[in-house]
C-alpha positions as CSV (number, residue, x, y, z in Angstrom):
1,X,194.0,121.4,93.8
2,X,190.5,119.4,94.2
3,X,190.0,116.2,95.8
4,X,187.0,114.1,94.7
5,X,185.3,112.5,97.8
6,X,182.6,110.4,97.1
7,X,181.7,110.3,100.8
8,X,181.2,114.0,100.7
9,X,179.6,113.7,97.2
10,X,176.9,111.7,99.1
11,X,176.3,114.8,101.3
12,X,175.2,117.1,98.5
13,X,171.9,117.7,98.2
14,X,170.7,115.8,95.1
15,X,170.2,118.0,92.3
16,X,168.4,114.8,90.1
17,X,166.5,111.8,90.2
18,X,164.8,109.9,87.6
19,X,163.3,106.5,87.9
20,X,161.9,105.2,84.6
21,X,160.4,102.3,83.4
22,X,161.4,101.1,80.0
23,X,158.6,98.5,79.4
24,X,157.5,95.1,81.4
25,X,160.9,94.4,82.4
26,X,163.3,96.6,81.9
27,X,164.3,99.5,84.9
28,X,166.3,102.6,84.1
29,X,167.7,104.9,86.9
30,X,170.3,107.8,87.1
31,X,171.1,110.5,89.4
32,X,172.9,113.5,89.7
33,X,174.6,115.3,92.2
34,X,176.9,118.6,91.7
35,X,178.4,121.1,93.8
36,X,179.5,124.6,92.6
37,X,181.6,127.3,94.3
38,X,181.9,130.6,92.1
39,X,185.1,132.0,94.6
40,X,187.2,130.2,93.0
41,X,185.9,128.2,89.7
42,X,185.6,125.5,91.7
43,X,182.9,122.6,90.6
44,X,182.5,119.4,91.7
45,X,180.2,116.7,90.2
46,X,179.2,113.0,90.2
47,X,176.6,110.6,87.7
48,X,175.5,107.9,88.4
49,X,173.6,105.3,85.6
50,X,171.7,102.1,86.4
51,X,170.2,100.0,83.6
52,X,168.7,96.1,84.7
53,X,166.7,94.0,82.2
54,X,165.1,90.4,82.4
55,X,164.0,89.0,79.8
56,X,163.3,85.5,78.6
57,X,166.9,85.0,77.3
58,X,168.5,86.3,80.9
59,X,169.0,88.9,82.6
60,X,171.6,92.0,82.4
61,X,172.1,94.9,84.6
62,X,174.9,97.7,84.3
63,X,176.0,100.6,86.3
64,X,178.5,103.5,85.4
65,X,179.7,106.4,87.6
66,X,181.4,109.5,86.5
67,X,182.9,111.9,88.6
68,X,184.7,115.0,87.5
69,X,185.9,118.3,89.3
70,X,187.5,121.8,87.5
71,X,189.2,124.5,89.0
72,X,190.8,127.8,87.2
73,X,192.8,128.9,90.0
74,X,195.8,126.6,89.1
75,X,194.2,124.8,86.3
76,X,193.6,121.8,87.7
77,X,191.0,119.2,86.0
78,X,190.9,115.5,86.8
79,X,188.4,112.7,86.5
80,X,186.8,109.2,87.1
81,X,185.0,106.7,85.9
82,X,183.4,103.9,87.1
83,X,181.7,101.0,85.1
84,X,180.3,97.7,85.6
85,X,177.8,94.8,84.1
86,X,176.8,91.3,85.0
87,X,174.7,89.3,83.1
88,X,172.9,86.3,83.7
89,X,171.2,83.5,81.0
């Protein structure tokens, strides 16, 4: 069986990190982390999506975090996700 623990997930070396700009006012971010062990199938990962924009109407920001694991020793696959937006006009 595999536990996902973010607080270990946050231990990982980070595998990606992209900051991008979209234009004058709009901010994109995500990064990756992911942890592998081949003894036993095990794999382990977490994403992690920002998105803020402020604009002339208001302004909107949204995050989403997915967390999954696998294993093939008993077949066990499970899950999460995360998801949140705000917006302001």
């Amino acid at each position: 069986m595999i536990i996902s623990d973010l607080d270990y997930l946050e231990t990982v070396s980070e595998t990606l990190s992209e900051n991008v700009s979209g234009g004058r006012r709009a901010a994109n971010a995500w990064t990756q982390f992911s942890a592998l062990a081949v003894g036993q199938n095990t794999q382990t990962s977490a994403v992690t999506n920002l998105f803020a924009y402020s604009g002339n109407q208001g302004s909107y920001a949204t995050s989403s975090t997915v967390v999954s694991s696998a294993a093939s020793g008993n077949n066990t696959v499970s899950s999460a996700t995360a998801v949140s937006s705000a917006s302001v006009s």
